[in-house]
VOLOPA-819480 format. One line per 3 residues: their letters; for each residue y, z, x of C-alpha. Coordinates in nm, 4 decimals, padded with zeros to 6 digits, always signed. Each point is the difference from the previous one (the first is absolute). Example, Ala and Ser with C-alpha at 12.3 -4.5 7.8 and 13.67 -1.06 7.14 Angstrom:
AS) -00.4500,+00.7800,+01.2300 ~ +00.3440,-00.0660,+00.1370;
end
This chain:
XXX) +00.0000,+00.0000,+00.0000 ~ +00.2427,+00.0824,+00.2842 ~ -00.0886,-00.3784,+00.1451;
XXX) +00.0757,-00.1280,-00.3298 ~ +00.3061,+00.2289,-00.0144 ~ +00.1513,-00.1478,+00.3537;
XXX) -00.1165,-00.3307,-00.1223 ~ +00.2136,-00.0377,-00.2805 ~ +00.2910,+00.2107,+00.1729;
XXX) -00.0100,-00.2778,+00.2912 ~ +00.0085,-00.2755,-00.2092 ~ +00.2681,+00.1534,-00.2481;
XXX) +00.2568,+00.0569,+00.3214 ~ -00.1047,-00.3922,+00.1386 ~ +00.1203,-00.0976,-00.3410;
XXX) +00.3108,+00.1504,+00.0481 ~ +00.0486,-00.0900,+00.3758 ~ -00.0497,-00.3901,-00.1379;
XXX) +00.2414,+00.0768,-00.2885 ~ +00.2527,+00.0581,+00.2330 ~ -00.0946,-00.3102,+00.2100;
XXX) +00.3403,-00.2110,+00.0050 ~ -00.0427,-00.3513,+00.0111 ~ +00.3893,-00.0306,+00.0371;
XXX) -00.0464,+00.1921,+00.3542 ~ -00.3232,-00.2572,+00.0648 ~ +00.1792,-00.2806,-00.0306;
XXX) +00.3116,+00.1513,+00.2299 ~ -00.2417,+00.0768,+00.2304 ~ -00.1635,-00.3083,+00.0360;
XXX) +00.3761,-00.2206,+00.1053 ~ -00.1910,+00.1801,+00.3269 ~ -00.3378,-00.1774,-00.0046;
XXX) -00.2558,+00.2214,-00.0289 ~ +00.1692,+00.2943,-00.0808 ~ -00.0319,-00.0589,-00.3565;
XXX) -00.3681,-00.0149,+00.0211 ~ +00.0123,+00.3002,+00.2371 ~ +00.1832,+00.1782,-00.3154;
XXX) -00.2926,-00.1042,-00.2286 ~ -00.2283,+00.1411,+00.2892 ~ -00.1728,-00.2932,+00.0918;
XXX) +00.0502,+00.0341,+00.3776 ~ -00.2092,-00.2577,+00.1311 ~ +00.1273,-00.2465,-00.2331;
XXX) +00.3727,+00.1241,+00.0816 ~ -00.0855,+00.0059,+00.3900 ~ -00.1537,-00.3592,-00.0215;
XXX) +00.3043,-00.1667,-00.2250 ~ +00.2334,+00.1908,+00.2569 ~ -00.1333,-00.1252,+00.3841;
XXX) -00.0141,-00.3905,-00.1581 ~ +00.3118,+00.0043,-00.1985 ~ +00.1592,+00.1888,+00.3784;
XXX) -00.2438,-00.2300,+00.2010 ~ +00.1596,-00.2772,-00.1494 ~ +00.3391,+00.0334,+00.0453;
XXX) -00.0183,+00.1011,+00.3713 ~ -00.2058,-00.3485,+00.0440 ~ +00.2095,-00.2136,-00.2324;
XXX) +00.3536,+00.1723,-00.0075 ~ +00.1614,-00.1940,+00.2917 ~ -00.1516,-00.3476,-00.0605;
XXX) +00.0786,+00.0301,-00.3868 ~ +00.4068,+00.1450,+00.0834 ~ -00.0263,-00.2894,+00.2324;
XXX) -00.1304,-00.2695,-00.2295 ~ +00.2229,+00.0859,-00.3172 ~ +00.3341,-00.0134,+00.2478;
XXX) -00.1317,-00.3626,+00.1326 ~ -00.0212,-00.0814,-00.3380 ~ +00.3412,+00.0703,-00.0965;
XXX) +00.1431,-00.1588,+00.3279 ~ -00.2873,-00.2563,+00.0584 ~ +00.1063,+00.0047,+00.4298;
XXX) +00.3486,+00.0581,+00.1999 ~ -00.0851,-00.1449,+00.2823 ~ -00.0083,-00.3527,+00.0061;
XXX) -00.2988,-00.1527,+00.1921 ~ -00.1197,+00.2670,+00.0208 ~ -00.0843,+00.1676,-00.3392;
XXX) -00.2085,-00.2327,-00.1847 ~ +00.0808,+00.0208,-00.3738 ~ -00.3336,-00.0735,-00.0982;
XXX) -00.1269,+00.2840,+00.1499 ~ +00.2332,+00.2031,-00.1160 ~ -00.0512,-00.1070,-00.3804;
XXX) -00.3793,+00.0008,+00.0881 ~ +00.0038,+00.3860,+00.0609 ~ +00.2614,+00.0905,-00.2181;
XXX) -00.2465,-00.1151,-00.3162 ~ -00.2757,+00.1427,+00.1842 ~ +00.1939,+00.3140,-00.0229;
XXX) +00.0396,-00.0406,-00.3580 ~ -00.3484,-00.0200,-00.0650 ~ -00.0119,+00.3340,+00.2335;
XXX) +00.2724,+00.1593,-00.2298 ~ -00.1736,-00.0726,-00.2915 ~ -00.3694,+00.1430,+00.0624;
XXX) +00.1605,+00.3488,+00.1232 ~ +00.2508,+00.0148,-00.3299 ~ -00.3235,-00.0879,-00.1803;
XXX) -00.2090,+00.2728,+00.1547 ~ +00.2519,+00.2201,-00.0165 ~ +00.0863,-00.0145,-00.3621;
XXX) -00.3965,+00.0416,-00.0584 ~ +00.0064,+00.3462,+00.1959 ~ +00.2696,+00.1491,-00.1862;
XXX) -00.1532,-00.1073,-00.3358 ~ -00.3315,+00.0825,+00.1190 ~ +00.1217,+00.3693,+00.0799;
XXX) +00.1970,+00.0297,-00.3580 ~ -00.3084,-00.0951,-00.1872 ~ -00.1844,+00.2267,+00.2002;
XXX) +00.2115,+00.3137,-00.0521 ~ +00.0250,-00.1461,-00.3926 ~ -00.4131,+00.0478,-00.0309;
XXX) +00.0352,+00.3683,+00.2391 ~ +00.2572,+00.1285,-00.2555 ~ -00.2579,-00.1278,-00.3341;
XXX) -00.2809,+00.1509,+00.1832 ~ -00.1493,-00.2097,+00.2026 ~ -00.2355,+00.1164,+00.2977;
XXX) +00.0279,-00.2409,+00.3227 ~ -00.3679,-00.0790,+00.1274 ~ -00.1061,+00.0396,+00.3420;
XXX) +00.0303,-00.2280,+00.3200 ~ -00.3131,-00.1708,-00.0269 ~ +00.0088,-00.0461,-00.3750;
XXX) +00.3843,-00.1119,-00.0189 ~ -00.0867,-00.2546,+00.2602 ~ -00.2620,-00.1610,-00.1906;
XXX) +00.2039,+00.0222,-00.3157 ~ +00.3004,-00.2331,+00.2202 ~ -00.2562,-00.2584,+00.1660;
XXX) -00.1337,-00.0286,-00.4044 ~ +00.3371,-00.0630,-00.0798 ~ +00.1173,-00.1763,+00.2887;
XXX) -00.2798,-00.2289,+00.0724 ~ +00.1536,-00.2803,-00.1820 ~ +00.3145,+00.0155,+00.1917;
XXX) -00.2347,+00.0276,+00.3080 ~ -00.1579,-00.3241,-00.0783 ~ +00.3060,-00.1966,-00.1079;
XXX) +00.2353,+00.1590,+00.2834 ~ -00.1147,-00.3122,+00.2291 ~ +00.0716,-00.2490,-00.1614;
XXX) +00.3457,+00.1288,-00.1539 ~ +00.0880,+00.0298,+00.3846 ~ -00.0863,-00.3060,+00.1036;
XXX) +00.1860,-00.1526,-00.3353 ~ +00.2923,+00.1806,+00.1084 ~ -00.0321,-00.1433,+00.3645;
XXX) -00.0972,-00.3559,-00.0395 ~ +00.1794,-00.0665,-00.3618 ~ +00.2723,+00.2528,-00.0842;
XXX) +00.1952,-00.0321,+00.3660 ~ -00.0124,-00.3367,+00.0233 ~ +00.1414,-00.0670,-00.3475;
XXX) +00.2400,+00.3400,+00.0708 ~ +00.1315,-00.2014,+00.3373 ~ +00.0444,-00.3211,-00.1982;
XXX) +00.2097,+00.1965,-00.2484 ~ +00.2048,+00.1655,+00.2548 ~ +00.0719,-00.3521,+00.1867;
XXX) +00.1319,-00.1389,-00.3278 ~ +00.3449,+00.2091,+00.1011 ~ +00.0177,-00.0829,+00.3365;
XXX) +00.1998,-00.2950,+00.1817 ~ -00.3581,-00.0981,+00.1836 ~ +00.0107,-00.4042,+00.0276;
XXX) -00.0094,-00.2142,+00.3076 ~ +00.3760,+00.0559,+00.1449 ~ -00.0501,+00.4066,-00.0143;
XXX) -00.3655,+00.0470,+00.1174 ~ -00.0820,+00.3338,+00.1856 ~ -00.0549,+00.0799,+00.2429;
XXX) +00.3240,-00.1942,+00.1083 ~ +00.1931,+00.1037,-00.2961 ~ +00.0085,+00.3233,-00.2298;
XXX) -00.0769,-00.0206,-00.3742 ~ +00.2168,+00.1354,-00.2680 ~ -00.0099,+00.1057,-00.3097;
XXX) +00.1736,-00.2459,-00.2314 ~ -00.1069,+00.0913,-00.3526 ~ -00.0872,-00.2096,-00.2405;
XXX) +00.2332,-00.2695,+00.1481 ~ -00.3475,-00.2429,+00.0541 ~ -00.0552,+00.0163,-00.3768;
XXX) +00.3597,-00.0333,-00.0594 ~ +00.0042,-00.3553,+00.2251 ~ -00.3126,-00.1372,-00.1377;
XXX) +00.1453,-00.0444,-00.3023 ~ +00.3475,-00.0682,+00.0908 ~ -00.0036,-00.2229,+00.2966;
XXX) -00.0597,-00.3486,-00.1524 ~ -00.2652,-00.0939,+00.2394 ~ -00.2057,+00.3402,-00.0180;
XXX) +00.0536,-00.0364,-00.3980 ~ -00.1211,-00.3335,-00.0484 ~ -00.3112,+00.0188,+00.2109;
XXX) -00.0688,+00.3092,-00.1680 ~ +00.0431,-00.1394,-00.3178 ~ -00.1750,-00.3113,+00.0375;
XXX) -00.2872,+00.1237,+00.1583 ~ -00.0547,+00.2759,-00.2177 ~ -00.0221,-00.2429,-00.2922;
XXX) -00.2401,-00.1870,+00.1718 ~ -00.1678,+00.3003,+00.0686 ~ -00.0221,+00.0487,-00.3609;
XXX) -00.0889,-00.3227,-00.1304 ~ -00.2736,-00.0246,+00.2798 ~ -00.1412,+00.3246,-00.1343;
XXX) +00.0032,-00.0972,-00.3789 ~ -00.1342,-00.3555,+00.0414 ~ -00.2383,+00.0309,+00.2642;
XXX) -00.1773,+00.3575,-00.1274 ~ +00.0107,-00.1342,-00.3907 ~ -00.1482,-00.3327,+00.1155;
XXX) -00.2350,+00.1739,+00.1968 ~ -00.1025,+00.2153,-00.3245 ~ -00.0180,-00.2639,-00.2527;
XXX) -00.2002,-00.2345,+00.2648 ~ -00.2556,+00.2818,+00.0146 ~ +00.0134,+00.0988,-00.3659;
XXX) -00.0756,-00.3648,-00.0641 ~ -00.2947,-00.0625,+00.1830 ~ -00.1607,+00.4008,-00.0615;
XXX) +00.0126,-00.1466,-00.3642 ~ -00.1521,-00.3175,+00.0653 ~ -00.3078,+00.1487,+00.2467;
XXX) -00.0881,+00.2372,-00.2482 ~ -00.0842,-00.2281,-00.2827 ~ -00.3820,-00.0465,-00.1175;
XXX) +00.0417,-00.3507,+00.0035 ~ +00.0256,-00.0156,+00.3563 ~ -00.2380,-00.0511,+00.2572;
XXX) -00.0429,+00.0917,+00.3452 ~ +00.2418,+00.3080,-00.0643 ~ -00.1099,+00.1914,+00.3750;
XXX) +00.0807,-00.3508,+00.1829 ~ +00.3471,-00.0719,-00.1581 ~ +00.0972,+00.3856,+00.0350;
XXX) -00.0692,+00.0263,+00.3500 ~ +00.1578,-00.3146,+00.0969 ~ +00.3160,+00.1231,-00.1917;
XXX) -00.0107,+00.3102,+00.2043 ~ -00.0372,-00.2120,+00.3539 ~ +00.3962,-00.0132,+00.0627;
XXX) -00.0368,+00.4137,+00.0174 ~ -00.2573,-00.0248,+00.2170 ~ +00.2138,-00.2036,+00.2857;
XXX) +00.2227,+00.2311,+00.1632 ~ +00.4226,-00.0872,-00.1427 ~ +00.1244,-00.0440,+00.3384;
XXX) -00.2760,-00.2696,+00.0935 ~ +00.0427,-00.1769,-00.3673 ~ +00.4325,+00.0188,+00.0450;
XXX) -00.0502,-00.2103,+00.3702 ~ -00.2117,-00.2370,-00.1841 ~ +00.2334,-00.0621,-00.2304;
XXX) +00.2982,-00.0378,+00.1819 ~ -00.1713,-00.2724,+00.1807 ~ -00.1340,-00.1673,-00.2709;
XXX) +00.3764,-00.0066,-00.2034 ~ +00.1976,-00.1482,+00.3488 ~ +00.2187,-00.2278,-00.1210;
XXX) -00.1677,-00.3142,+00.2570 ~ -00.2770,+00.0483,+00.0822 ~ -00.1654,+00.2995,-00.2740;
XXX) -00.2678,-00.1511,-00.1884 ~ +00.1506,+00.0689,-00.3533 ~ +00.2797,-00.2798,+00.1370;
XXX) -00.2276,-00.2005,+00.1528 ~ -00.2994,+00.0163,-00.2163 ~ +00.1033,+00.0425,-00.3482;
XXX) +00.3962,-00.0311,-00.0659 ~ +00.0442,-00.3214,+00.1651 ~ -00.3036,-00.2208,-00.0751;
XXX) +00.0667,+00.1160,-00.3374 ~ +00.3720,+00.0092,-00.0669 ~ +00.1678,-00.1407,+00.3295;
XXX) +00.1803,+00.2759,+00.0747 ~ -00.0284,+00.2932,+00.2606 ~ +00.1677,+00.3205,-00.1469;
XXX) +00.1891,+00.2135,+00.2505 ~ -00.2316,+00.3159,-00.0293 ~ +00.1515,+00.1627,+00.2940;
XXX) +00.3439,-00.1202,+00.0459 ~ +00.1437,+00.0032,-00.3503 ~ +00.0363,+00.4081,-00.1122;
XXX) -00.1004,-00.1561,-00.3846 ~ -00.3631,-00.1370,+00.0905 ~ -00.0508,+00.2631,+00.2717;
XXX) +00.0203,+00.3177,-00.3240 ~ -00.2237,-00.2598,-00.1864 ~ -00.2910,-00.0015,+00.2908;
XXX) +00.0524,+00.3664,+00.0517 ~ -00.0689,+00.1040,-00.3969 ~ -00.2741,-00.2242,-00.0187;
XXX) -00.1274,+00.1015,+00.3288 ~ +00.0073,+00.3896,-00.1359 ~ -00.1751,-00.1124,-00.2892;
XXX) -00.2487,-00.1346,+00.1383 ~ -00.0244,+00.3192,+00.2398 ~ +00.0280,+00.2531,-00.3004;
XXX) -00.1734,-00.1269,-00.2900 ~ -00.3455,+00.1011,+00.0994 ~ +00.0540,+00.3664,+00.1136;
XXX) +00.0994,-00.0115,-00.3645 ~ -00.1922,-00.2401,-00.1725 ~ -00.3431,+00.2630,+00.1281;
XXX) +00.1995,+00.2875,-00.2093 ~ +00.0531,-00.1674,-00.2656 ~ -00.3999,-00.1232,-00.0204;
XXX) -00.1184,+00.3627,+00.0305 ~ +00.2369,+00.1087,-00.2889 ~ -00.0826,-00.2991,-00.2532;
XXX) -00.3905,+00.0700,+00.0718 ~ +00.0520,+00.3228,-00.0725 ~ +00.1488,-00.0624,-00.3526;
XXX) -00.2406,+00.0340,-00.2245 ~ -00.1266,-00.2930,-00.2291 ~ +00.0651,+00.1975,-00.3514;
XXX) +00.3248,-00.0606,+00.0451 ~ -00.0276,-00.3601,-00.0333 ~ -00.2613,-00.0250,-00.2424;
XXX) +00.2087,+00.2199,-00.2242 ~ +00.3354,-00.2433,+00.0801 ~ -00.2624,-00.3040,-00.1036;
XXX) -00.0875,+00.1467,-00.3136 ~ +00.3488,+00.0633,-00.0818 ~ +00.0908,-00.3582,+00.0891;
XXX) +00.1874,+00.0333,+00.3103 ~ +00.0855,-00.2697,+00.1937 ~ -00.0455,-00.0478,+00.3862;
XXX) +00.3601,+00.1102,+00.0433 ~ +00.0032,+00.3053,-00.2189 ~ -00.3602,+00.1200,+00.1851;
XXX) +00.2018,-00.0360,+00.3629 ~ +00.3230,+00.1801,-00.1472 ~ -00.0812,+00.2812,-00.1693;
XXX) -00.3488,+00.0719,+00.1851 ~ -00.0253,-00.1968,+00.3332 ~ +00.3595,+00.0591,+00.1423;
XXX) +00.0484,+00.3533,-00.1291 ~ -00.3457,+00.1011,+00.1878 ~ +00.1117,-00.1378,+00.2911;
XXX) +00.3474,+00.1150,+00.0512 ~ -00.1072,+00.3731,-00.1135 ~ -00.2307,-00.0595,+00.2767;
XXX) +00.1198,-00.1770,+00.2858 ~ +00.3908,+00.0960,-00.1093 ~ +00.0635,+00.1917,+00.3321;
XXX) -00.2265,-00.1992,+00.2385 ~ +00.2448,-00.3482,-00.1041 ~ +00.3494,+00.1885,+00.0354;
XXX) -00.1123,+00.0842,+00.3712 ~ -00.0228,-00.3666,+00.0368 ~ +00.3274,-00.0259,-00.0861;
XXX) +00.1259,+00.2735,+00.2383 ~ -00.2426,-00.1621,+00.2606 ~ +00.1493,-00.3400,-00.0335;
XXX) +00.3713,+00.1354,-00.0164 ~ -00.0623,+00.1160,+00.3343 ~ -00.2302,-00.2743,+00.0846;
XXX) +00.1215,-00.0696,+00.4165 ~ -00.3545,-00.2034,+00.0408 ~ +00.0521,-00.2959,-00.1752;
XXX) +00.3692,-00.0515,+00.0811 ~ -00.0005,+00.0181,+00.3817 ~ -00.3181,-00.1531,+00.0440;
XXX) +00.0617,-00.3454,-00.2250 ~ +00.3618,-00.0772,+00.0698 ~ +00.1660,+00.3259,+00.2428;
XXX) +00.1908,+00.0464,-00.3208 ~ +00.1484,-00.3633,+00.0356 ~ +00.1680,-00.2129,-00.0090;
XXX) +00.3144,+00.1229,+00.1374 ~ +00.2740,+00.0026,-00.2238 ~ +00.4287,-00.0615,+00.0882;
XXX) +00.1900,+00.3571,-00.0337 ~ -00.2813,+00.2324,-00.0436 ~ -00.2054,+00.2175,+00.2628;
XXX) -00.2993,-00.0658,-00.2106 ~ -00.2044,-00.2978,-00.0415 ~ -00.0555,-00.2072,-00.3310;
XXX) -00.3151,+00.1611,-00.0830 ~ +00.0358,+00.3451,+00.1607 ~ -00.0496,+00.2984,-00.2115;
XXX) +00.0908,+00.3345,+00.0239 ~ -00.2633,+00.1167,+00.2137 ~ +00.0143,-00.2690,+00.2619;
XXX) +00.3751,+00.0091,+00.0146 ~ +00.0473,+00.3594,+00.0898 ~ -00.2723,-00.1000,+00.2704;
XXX) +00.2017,-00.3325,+00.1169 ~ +00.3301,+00.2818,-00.0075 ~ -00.2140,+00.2383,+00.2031;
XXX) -00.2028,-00.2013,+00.2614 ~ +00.2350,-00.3252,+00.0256 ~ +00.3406,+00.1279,-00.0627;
XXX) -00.0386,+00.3258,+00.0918 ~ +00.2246,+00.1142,-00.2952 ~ -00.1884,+00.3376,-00.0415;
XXX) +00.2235,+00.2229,-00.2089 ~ +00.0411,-00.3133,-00.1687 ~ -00.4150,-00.0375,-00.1117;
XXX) -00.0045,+00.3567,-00.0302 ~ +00.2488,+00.0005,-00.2658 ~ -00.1703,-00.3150,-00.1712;
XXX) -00.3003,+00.1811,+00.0125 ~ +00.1037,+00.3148,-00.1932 ~ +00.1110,-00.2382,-00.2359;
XXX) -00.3239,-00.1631,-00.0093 ~ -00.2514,+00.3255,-00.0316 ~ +00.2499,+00.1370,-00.3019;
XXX) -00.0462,-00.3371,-00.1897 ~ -00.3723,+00.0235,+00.0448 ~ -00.0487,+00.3321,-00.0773;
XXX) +00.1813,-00.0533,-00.2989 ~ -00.1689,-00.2636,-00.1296 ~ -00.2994,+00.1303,+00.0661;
XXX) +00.0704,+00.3081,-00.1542 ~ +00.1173,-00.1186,-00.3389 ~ -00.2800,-00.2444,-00.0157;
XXX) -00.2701,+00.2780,+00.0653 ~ +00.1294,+00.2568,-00.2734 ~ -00.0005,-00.3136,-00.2317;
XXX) -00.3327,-00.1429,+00.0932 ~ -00.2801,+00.0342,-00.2966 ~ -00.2424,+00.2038,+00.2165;
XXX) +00.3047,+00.2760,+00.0824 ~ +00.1529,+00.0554,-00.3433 ~ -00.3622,-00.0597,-00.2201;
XXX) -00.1472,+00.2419,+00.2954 ~ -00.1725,+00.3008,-00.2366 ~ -00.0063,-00.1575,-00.3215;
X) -00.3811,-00.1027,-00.0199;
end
């Protein structure tokens, strides 16, 4: 009875001890890492957070101070601070910045909701047990940590140091490390669009871009749509044959197939000239030389290289659809064009609906095609871009030709926001997105 007794008395006064647990004081506490932890008496935890939050800064303190002032001034010194390096480090720093405000948020929260579940009660568990409970917990993060580095590494600085370059003065008369960049604001945005030149290459070769993008990717579509249609009809025979020679041109790698093509449209001596236009018509059209014909070769030549990446969705989605359907449409007395609109085509855009707007995105940003055929040609009077140059391929022209970098880097800002955009709005309005849940 007197266990019992000292029991219950024990328990009664840890009750009261954890009423009186502050979570205000935890949280205080813990603007020192660790020391909130410490507070909720979970010293090895506090101890640990402590030595890597202090290990940190002693390592990274002077080369993140030093990268965040380089960014500001990107050099003094001229040939001998390199702004590159300077803006290199400076995001690097950023990235630094961000994972220690991150962690650091997470330890004060971490020792409020602590001293929250003290003060209701709550009995911390011991070492071994609380470190099995966090690798449970934290074994996803363990798993995806990896590859979230390596995005941040490989993707996230690269597109962070193309951002940042869009507000410099980089191009080829101030280069480091002979000259010093500055920061100019958004004075490169400001020019492309009101500097004649800058605004009418823009202009026009964004509407190719566009047009290119429609035409080729609907052709593309309806070529495929067409002939899925066609192969899957009982009448016809030797389905396996026809289908796998319609799925050949994916088979030949684009780059090889592009090469072949630009040969075989030369305006004197291409065999589509040679061989076909002029025996038949007396004529040679100017596939390369005249900016008209060359957007003509290039759309069919994308057809021809996208249809049958498509046309082998669209065959697994129509023999998946099942044959009730259009016995029921025949019964009702449905013609062939009520059967492929209201059972065909809705099956295969709920289907396929996101698979065909990444061909669009592809081909908006399709560099391939356009620098193989033609370089983006032919040249064209006032304009830093050729006749058939898209987006893509003239930011790489600006970069690796005219070494107009803050220039491209600002054209390509422009360029990820459209396509994000797009491809945004066309995903939340896609058929298999909003009609997600509802069967």
């Amino acid at each position: 009875m007197a266990t019992k007794n000292s029991l219950k008395t024990k328990d009664s006064q840890d009750s009261q001890d954890n009423s009186k647990h502050n979570p205000t004081i935890a949280l205080l506490l813990s603007l020192i890492p660790g020391l909130g932890q410490v507070y909720n008496k979970r010293y090895i935890k506090g101890a640990v957070i402590f030595v890597l939050f202090t290990a940190f800064l002693i390592v990274m303190y002077d080369y993140m101070s030093t990268g965040l002032q380089g960014l500001i001034t990107l050099g003094e010194i001229e040939r001998e601070h390199d702004s590159r390096v300077f803006l290199s480090q400076g995001i690097l720093s950023l990235i630094f910045l961000t994972f220690f405000i991150t962690f650091y948020l997470l330890n004060i929260q971490d020792a409020y909701r602590e001293a929250v579940k003290i003060k209701r009660g709550w009995k911390g568990t011991g070492v071994i047990e609380g470190f099995r409970n966090a690798w449970d917990a934290g074994f996803p993060y363990i798993l995806v940590g990896p590859g979230l580095l390596l995005l941040i590494f490989v993707v996230l600085f690269p597109l962070l140091f193309m951002g940042f370059l869009a507000f410099t003065n980089y191009n080829l008369y101030n280069a480091p490390p002979r000259n010093l960049l500055d920061w100019v604001g958004f004075d490169n945005f400001i020019n492309l669009f009101t500097i004649s030149e800058w605004r009418n290459t823009f202009f026009n070769v964004l509407s190719w871009t566009l047009v290119w993008t429609f035409v080729a990717t609907t052709l593309s579509i309806a070529v495929a749509m067409f002939l899925a249609i066609l192969t899957n009809d009982k009448r016809l025979k030797f389905k396996k044959l026809i289908r796998t020679v319609f799925i050949l041109p994916w088979a030949v790698p684009g780059f090889v197939t592009i090469i072949i093509f630009s040969a075989l449209f030369n305006d004197n001596f291409g065999a589509i000239n040679a061989d076909i236009i002029k025996p038949l018509f007396g004529v040679t059209i100017p596939w390369l030389t005249k900016t008209s014909w060359t957007k003509v070769a290039l759309i069919m030549i994308q057809v021809w290289l996208g249809f049958p990446y498509i046309y082998a969705l669209f065959t697994g989605v129509i023999q998946g659809i099942s044959s009730d359907w259009y016995e029921a449409a025949d019964m009702d007395g449905a013609t062939r064009w009520q059967k492929f609109r209201f059972i065909t085509f809705p099956h295969l855009m709920f289907a396929t609906g996101p698979l065909l707007i990444t061909q669009y995105t592809f081909n908006f940003n399709n560099f391939n095609i356009i620098y193989l055929f033609n370089g983006g040609g032919p040249p064209v009077r006032g304009q830093s871009a050729g006749g058939t140059d898209i987006l893509i391929s003239w930011i790489y022209n600006l970069t690796f030709t005219n070494s107009q970098y803050s220039m491209a880097a600002a054209i390509s800002i422009i360029l990820g926001i459209i396509v994000a955009t797009f491809a945004f709005f066309q995903f939340r309005r896609s058929s298999s997105f909003t009609e997600e849940g509802q069967y």
